[in-house]
C-alpha positions in Angstrom: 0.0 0.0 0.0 1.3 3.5 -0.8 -0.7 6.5 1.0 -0.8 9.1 -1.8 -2.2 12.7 -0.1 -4.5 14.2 -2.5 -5.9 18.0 -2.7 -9.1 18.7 -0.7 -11.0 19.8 -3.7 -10.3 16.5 -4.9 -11.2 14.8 -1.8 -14.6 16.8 -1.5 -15.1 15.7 -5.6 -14.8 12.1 -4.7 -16.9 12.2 -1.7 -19.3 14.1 -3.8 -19.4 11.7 -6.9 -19.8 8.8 -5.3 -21.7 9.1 -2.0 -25.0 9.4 -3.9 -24.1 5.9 -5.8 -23.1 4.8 -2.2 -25.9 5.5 -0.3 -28.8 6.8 -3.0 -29.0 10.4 -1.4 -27.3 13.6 -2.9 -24.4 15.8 -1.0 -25.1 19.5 -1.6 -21.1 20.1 -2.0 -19.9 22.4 -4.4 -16.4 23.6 -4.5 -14.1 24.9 -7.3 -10.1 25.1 -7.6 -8.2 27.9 -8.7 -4.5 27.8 -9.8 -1.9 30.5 -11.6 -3.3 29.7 -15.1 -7.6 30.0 -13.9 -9.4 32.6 -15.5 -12.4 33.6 -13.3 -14.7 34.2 -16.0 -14.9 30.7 -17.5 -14.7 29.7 -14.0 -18.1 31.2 -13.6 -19.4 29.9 -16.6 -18.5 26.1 -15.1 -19.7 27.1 -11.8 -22.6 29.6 -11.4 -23.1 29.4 -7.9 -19.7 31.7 -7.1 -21.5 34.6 -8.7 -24.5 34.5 -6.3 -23.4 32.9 -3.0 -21.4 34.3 -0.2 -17.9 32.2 -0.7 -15.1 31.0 1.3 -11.3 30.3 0.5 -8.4 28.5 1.5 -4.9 27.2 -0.2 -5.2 23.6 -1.1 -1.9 22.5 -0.9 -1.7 19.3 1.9 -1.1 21.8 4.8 -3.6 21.9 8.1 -4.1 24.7 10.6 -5.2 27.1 8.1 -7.5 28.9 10.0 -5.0 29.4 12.7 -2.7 30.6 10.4 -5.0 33.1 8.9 -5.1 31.5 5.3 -9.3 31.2 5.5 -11.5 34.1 4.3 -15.1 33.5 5.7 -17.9 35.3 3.7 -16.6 36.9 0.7 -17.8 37.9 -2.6 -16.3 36.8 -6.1 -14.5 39.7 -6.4 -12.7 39.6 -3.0 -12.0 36.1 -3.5 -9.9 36.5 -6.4 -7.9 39.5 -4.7 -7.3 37.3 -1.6 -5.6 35.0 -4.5 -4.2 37.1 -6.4 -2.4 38.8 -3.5 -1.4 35.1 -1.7 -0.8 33.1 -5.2 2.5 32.4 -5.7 3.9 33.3 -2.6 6.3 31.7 0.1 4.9 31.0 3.8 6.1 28.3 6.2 4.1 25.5 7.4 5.1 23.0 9.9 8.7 23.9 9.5 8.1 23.5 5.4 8.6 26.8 3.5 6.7 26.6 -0.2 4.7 28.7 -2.4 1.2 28.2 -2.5 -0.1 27.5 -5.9 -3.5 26.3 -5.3 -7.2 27.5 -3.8 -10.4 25.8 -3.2 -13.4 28.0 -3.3 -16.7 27.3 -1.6 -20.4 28.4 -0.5 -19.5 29.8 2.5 -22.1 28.0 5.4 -23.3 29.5 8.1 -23.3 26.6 10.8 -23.9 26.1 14.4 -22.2 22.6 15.6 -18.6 21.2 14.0 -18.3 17.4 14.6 -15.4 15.6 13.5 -14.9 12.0 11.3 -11.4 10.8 10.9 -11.5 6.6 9.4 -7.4 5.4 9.3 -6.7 2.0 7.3 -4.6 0.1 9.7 -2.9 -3.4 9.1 -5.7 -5.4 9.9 -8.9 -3.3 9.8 -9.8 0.5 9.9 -10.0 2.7 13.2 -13.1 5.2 12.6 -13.0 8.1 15.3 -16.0 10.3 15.8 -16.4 14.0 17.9 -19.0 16.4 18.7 -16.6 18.9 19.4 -14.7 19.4 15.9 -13.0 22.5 14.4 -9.9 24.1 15.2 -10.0 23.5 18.7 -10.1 19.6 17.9 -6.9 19.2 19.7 -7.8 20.5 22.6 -10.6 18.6 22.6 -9.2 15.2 22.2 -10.7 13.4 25.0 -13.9 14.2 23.5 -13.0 11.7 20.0 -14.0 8.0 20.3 -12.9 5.3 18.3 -13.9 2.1 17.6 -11.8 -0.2 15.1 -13.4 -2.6 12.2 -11.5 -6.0 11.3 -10.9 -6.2 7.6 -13.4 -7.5 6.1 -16.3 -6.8 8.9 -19.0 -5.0 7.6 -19.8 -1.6 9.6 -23.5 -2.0 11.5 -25.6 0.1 13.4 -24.7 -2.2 16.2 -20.5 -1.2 15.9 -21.1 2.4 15.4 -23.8 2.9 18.4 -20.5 3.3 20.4 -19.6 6.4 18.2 -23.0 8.2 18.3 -24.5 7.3 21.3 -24.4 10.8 23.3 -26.3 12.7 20.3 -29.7 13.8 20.1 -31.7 11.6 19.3 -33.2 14.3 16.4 -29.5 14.0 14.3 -28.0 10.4 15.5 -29.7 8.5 12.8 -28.7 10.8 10.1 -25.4 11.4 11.2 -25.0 7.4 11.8 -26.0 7.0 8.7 -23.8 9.5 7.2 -21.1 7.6 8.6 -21.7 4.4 7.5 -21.9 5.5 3.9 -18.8 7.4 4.5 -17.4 4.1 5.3 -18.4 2.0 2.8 -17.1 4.6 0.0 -13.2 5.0 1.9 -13.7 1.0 1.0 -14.8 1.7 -2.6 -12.2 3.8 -3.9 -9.3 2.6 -1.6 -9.1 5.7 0.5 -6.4 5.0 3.3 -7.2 8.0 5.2 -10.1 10.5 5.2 -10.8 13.4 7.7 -13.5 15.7 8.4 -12.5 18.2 10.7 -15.8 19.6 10.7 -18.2 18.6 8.7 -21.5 20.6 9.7 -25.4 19.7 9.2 -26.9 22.0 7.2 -30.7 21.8 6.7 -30.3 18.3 8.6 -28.1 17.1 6.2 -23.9 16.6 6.8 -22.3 18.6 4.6 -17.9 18.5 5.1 -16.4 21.7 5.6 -13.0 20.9 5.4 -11.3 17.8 4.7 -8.0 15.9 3.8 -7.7 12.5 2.1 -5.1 10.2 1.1 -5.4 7.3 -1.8 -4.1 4.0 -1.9 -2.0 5.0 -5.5 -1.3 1.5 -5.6 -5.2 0.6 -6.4 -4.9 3.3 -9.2 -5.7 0.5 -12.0 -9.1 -0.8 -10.6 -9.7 2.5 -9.7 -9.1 4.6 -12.9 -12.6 5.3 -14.2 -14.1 6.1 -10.0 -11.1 8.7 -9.0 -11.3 10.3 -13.2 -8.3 13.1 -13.3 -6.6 12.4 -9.9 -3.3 14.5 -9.0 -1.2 13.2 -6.5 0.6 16.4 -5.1 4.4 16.7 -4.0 4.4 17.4 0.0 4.5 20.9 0.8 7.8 22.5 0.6 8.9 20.0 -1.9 9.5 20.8 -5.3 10.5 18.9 -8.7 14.4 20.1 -9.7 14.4 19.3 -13.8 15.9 16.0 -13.6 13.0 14.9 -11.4 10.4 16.7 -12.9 11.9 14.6 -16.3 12.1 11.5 -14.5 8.7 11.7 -13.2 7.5 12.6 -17.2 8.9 9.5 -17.7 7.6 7.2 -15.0 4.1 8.7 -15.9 4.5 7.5 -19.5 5.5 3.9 -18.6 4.2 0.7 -17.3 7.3 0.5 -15.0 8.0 2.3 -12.1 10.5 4.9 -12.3 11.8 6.9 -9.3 14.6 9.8 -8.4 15.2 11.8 -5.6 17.9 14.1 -5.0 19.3 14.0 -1.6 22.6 15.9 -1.7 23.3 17.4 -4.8 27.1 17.4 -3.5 26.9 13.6 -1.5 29.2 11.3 -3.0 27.8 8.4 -2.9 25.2 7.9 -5.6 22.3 4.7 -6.3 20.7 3.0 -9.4 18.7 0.2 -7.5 15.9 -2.1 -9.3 13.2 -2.4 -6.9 11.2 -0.7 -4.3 12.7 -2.9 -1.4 15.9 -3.1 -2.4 16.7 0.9 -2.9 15.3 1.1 0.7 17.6 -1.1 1.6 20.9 0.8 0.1 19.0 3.9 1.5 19.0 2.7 4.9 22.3 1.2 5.0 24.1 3.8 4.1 22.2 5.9 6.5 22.8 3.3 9.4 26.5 3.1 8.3 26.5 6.9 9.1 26.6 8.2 6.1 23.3 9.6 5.2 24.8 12.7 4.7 26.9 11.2 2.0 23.8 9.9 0.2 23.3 11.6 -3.0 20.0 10.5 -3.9 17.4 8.0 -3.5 16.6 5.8 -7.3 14.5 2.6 -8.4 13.3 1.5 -11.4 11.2 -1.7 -11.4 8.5 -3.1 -13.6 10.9 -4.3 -16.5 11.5 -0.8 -18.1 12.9 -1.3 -22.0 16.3 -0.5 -22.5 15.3 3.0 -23.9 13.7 3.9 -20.6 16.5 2.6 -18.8 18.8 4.8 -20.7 17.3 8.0 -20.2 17.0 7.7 -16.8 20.7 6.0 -16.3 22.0 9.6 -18.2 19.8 11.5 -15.3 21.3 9.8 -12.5 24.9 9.4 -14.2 24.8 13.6 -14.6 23.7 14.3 -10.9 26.4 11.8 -9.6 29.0 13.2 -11.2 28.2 17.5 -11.7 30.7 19.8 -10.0 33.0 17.5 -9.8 35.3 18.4 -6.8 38.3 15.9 -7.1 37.1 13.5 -4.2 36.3 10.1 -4.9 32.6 9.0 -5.3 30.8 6.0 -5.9 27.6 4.7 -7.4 25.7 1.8 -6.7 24.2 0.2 -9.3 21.5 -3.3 -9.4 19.1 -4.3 -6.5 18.0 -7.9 -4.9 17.0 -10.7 -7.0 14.8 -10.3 -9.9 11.7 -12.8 -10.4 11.1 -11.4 -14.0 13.0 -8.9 -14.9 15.9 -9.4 -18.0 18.7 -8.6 -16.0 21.1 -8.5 -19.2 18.7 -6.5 -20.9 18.1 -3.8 -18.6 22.1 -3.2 -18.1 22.3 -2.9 -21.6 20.5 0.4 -20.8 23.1 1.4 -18.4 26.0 0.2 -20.5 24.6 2.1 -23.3 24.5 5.3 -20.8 28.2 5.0 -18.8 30.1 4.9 -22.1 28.3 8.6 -23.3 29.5 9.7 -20.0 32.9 8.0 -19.6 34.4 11.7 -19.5 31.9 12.7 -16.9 32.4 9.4 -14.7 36.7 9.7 -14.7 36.1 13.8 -13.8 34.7 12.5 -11.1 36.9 10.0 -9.8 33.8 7.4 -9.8 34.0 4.0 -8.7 30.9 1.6 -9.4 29.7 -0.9 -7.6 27.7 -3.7 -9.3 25.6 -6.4 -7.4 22.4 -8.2 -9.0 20.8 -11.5 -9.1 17.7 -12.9 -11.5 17.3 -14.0 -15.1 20.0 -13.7 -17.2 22.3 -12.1 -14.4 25.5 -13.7 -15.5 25.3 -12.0 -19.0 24.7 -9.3 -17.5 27.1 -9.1 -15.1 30.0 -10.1 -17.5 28.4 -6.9 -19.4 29.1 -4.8 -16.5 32.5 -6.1 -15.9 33.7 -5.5 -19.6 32.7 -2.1 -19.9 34.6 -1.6 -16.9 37.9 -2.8 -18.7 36.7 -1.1 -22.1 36.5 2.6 -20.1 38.6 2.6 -17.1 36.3 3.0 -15.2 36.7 1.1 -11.8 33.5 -1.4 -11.3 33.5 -4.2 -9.0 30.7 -6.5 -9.8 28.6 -9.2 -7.7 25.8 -11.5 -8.0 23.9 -12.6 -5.2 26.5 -14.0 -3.5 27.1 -11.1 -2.1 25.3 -8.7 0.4 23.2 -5.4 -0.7 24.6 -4.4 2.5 28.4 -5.6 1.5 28.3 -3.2 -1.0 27.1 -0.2 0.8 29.8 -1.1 3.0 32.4 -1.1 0.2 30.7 2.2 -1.4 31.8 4.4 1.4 34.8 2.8 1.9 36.0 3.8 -1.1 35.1 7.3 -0.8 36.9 7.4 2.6 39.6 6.2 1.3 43.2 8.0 1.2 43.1 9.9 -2.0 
């Protein structure tokens, strides 16, 4: 499972989609999203309801404590709305320690409202924990000893009988509408493989629950079964965090493949650099490294996986290949390059790829003083290896290379070695 955060207005269009499908009764949510590139006319057009309603917004960018930070303007017209954005869009603040530029709004009927209540449902390893408040809002915190929980086994059905626990000190006029409410809330986190979905508060307006604010975060994992539900789904960098080129390519790439492509940079100036095939495995280098005390050291964190062709593979070898060696400073460096044991992957074919890529940038690779480090196991991993191993002699370049005789964490070991190594 990988928890994916995803926008608010994106959470509130899901919740909004579906929940009448769900449960056979309509949510009256509306909400639109406004970015850099929105024109507020043909905004209008799409959504009517901003021209005649009293509206509130808020940056939508996978930060909470909004309102205590004094990013929500309550009962606004159009026209303030777009000066609130036009004077905040674009520009830095610092959340949670994360400093970032906020790119995106969500606009909304603003709802006059009485009581806040709170819904926050968590997938856990072996069921769901569903928490429920009539104290919600920003004071939740303060207010914790007011949230129950109860937890639901996989594959136990949520009853009136499991959530009485939940509801039990309401009136009786809005428990069965509000139990309700939750139970269909339930049964669509289920549906679209939500693994975390808060509330904090929805409201009940004209009896009915409507969410005022809310975060969400996807199972991305589930993304083919779930393609046609979630429609035009963005999965968001963290706040603070943003794409340099060579990821923002990388990630062009991964989005245009059946494979998984991945690249992080760490350090731009750490010397000791990874290519690893396969989720687990680059953890593994990741970690070692980092428990070898070295993290600082780490230049990035890399997998491919999924059997990428040797065209993908090449691109993103040249990526990696130019990080690891820029500015090069005369120390030595290393890169690690292969994984754990493939089940299906072409091991000779996919070094091909990387062959292909460290004899372009033989010039690049001696500049820096690199050494490489070569360990891999799985179908055709002797060609492979004996690939590696002759390129090595063919360019000069040092490259020491294993099969799976040897240790992923062997070879982190020998990686910074090398780079601590009298010059």
């Amino acid at each position: 499972m990988a928890r994916k955060k995803i926008r608010e207005y994106d959470s509130k269009r899901l919740l909004k989609e579906h929940f009448k499908r769900i449960s056979g009764r309509q949510l009256p949510i509306q909400s639109a999203q406004v970015t850099e590139s929105t024109d507020f006319n043909e905004l209008v057009e799409k959504e009517p309801w901003l021209s005649s309603s009293k509206l509130v917004v808020k940056p939508d960018m996978l930060f909470g404590k909004r309102g205590k930070s004094g990013l929500v303007a309550l009962n606004l017209d159009l026209a303030q709305v777009a000066a609130f954005v036009k004077e905040r869009l674009g520009k830095e603040v610092t959340m949670g320690g994360c400093k970032g530029p906020i790119t995106t709004f969500i606009v909304e009927p603003f709802i006059p409202h009485k009581e806040e209540y709170y819904l926050n449902i968590v997938s856990e390893r072996l069921g769901c924990s569903i928490s429920f408040s009539e104290c919600g809002g920003i004071e939740i915190e303060e207010n914790w000893d007011k949230v129950k929980t109860i937890f639901i086994p996989t594959g136990v059905s949520l009853t009136s009988e499991t959530c009485a626990e939940l509801v039990a000190t309401l009136p009786l006029e809005i428990k069965g509408e509000i139990e309700e409410f939750i139970k269909a809330v339930y049964t669509l986190f289920q549906d679209l493989d939500f693994t975390f979905l808060e509330m904090n508060p929805f409201a009940l307006v004209d009896g009915k629950p409507y969410p005022l604010d809310m975060r969400g975060e996807l199972d991305d994992t589930a993304a083919f079964k779930n393609f046609k539900k979630w429609g035009s789904i963005e999965f968001p960098m963290p706040f603070g965090r943003v794409m340099s080129p060579t990821e923002s390519f990388i990630h062009g790439l991964d989005e245009k493949t059946s494979a998984s492509l991945k690249f992080t940079v760490l350090n731009p100036k750490g010397r000791i650099w990874t290519m690893v095939a396969g989720g687990g495995a680059s953890v593994i280098y990741a970690d070692t490294v980092g428990d070898l005390g070295y993290a600082s050291e780490l230049g990035n964190y890399a997998e491919y996986s999924g059997a990428p062709n040797e065209e993908e593979v090449l691109q993103y070898a040249r990526v990696v290949i130019d990080c690891a060696t820029a500015d090069p400073d005369g120390q030595k460096r290393a890169l690690v390059i292969g994984g754990g044991i493939a089940n299906f992957t072409d091991v000779a074919a996919t070094f091909n790829g990387i062959i292909r890529a460290l004899k372009e940038k033989e010039s690049r690779l001696k500049a820096a003083r690199m050494s490489i480090y070569v360990r891999r196991g799985g179908p055709n991993y002797q060609r492979g290896l004996a690939k590696m191993r002759a390129v090595g002699e063919e360019l000069g370049v040092p490259i020491e290379v294993y099969g799976p005789e040897a240790t992923m964490t062997g070879i982190c070991k020998q990686a910074i070695e090398c780079i601590t190594a009298a010059a």
